[in-house]
C-alpha positions in Angstrom: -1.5 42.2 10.3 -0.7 39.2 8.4 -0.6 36.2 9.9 2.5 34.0 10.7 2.7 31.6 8.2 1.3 33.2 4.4 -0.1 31.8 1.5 2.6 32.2 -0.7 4.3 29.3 0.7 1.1 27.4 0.9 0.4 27.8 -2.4 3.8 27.3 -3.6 3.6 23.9 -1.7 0.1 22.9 -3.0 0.3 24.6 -6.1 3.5 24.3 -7.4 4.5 21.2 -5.8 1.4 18.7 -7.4 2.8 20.0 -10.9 5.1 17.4 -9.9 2.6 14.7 -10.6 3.9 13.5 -14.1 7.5 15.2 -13.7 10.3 14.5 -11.1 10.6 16.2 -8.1 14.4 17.2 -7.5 13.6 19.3 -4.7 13.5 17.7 -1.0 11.0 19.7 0.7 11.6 18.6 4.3 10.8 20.1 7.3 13.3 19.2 10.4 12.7 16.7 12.8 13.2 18.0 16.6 16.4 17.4 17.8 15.7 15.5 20.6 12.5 13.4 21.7 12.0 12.6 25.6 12.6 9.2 26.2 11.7 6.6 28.4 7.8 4.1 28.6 5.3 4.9 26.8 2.4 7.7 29.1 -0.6 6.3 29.7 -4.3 7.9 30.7 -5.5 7.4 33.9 -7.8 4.3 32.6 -4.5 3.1 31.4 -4.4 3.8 27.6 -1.9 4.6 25.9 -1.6 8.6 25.9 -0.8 10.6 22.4 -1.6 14.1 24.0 1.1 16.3 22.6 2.2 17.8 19.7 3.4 15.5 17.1 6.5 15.9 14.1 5.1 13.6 11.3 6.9 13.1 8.2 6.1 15.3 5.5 4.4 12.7 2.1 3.6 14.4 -0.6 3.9 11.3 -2.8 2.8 8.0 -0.6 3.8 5.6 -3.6 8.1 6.5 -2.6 9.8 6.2 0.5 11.1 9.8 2.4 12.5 10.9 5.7 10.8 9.0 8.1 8.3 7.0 5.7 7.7 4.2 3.5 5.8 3.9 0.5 4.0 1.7 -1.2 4.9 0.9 -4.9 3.2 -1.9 -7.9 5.5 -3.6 -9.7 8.0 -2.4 -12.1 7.9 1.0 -9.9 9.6 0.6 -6.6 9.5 2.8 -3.5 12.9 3.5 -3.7 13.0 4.6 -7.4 15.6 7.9 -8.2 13.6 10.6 -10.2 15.3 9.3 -13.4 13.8 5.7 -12.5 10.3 7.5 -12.4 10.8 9.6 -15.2 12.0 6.5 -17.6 8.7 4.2 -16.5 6.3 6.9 -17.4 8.4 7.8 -20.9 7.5 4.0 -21.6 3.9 5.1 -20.8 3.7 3.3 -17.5 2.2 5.8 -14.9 0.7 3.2 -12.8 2.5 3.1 -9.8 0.0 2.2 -7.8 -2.6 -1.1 -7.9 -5.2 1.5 -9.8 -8.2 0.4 -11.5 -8.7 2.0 -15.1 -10.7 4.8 -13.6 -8.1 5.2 -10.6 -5.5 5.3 -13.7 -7.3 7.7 -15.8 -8.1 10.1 -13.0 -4.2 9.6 -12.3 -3.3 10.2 -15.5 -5.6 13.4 -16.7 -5.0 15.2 -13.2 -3.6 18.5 -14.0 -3.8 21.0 -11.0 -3.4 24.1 -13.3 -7.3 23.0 -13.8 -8.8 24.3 -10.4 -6.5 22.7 -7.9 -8.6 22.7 -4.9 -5.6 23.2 -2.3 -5.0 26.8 -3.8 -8.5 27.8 -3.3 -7.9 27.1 0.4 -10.6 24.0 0.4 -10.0 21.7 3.2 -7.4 18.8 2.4 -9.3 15.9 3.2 -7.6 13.7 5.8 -5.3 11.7 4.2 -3.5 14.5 2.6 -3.6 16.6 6.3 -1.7 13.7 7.7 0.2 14.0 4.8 1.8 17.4 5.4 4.8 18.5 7.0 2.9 21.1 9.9 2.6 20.5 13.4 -0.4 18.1 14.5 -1.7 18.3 18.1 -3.2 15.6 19.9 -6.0 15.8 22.6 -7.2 12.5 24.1 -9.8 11.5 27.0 -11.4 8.1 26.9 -14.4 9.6 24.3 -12.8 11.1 21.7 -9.4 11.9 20.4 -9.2 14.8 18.8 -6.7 16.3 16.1 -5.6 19.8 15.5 -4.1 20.5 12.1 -1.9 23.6 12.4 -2.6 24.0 8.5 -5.3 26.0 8.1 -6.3 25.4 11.6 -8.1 22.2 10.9 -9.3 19.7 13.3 -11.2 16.1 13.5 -12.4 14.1 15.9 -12.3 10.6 16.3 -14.8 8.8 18.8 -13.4 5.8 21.0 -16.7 5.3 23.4 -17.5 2.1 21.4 -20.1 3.8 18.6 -19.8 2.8 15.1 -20.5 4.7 12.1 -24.0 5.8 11.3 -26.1 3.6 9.4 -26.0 6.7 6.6 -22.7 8.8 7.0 -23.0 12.3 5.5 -20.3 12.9 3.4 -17.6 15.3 4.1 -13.9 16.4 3.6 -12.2 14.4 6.4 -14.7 11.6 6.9 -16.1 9.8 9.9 -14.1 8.2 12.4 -14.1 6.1 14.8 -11.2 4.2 17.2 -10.8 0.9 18.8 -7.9 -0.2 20.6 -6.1 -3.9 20.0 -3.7 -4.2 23.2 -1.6 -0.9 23.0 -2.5 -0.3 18.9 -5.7 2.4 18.1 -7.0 1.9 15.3 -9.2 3.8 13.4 -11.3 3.3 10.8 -12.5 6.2 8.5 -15.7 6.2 5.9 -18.0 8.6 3.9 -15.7 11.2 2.1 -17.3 13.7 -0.4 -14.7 12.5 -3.2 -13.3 16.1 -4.0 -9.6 15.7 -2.5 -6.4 14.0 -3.5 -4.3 11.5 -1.3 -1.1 13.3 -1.3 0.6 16.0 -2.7 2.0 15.2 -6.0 -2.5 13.9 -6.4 -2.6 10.7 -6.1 -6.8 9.7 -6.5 -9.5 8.3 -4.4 -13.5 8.0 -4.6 -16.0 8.7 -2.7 -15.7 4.8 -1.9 -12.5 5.8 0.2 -12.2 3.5 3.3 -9.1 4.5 5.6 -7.6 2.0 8.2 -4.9 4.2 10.3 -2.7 2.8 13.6 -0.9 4.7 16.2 0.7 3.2 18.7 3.2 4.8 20.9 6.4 3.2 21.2 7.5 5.5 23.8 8.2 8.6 25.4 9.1 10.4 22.4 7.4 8.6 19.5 4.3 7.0 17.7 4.4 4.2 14.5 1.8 5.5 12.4 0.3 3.2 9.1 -2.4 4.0 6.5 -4.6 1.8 4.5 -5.9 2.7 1.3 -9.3 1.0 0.4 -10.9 2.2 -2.1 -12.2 -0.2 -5.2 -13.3 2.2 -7.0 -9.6 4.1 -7.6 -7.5 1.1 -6.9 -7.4 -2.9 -7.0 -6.6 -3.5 -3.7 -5.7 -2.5 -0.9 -2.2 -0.9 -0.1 -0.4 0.3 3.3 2.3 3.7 3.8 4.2 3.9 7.3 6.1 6.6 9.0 6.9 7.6 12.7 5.8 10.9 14.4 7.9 12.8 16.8 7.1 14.7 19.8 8.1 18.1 19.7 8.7 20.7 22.2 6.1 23.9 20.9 2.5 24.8 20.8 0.9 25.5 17.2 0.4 28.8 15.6 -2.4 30.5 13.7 -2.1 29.4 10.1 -4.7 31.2 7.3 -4.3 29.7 3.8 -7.7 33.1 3.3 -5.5 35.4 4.1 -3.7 37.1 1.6 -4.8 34.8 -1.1 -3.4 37.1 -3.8 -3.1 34.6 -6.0 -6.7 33.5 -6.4 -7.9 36.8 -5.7 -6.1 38.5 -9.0 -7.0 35.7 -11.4 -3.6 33.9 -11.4 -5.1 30.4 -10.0 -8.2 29.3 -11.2 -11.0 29.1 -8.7 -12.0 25.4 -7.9 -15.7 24.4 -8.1 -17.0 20.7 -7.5 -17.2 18.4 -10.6 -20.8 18.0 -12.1 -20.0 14.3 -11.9 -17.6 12.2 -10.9 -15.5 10.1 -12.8 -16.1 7.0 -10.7 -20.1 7.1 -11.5 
């Protein structure tokens, strides 16, 4: 039996929708918000923390340089997060693609991305976290005063953050998501993410990183019903400096399904999408 969410519109997200990256999307991909949120204080834990257990709306990003439903970008000067898709297309005619504060490696990893080459995404290769939090699915939140814990609807994904006061290994293996780990500031967690393996892409649409990739993410939970999320980019390897998205999640009223991008991968199994395999070397070397 096939599962309840396919590939095909995996795929036709991942795909299909990063062959946006140097053409305009005019297609507003947007999964509904819930209706309603509860309202009233922000839950806490019994030690008194704020509580994020439940399962969380977030906005769907697949470009984190322009403002969406829910989110703001970040843009570089003479982009703007609130460029129309003509805007866009009319800077990059001029032959200005740098939207973002890229170095010239960020910029030419920008630049040459082309997802017909081995998009990783379609071979059903985990997003890396940035691009998870990224997506429009479902996110569940588990929290005791150790760890919190994520659950990714896609692809039934999950990472763990720890909160018991440890710090990153002195040598962090690298991996898809990273290593995390949360401290709070008053009501604010923030959590601070090293040692990716380099192999994914930011956002939909591909926006680059490095193995450098540092990621500074805040939650806090303004009250019943929702949570202000930001994310910090820090990589100087891909980019200049350091630059910020935001967006609000919203509680929803539902549990998460079973979601198998495997399954009934037609379109990697018959030869239409080209398998993905890890670069020899990376760019930023």
């Amino acid at each position: 039996m096939p599962t309840m969410k396919m590939l095909a519109s995996t795929l036709a997200v991942a795909a299909l929708a990063a062959t946006w990256v140097h053409a305009q999307n005019t297609t507003n991909f947007a999964t509904p918000l819930p209706k309603t949120a509860p309202t009233g204080p922000t839950p806490r834990t019994p030690s008194g923390k704020p509580d994020f257990t439940g399962v969380w709306q977030r906005a769907y990003v697949p470009d984190m340089s322009r403002n969406g439903r829910g989110q703001l970008g970040f843009s570089a000067a003479p982009f703007a997060p609130d460029d129309s898709p003509a805007r866009r297309a009319e800077l990059r005619k001029e032959g200005n693609y740098a939207e973002l504060p890229f170095t010239p490696a960020g910029l030419e990893d920008w630049k040459t991305y082309d997802p017909a080459n081995g998009e990783y995404t379609a071979s059903c290769m985990p997003f890396g976290l940035s691009r998870s939090m990224n997506s429009p699915d479902p996110m569940q939140v588990m929290q005791n005063d150790r760890y919190i814990t994520l659950l990714f609807e896609q692809n039934t994904w999950f990472h763990i953050i720890y909160i018991d006061g440890r710090d990153h290994p002195r040598t962090v293996e690298p991996t898809w998501f990273g290593h995390s780990v949360g401290k709070w500031d008053g009501d604010t967690l923030i959590v601070d993410t090293v040692g990716f393996n380099g192999y994914t892409r930011l956002d939909t649409v591909g926006h680059p990183h490095s193995n450098a990739l540092h990621m500074i993410q805040t939650m806090r939970r303004t009250d019943a019903g929702h949570i202000a999320y930001t994310v910090t980019i820090d990589d100087p390897k891909a980019y200049t400096r350091p630059w910020k998205n935001e967006r609000t999640f919203t509680l929803m009223d539902t549990e998460l399904i079973e979601y198998s991008c495997e399954e009934n991968n037609r379109g990697l199994r018959e030869g239409r999408i080209k398998p993905w395999t890890p670069p020899e070397k990376s760019r930023y070397e």
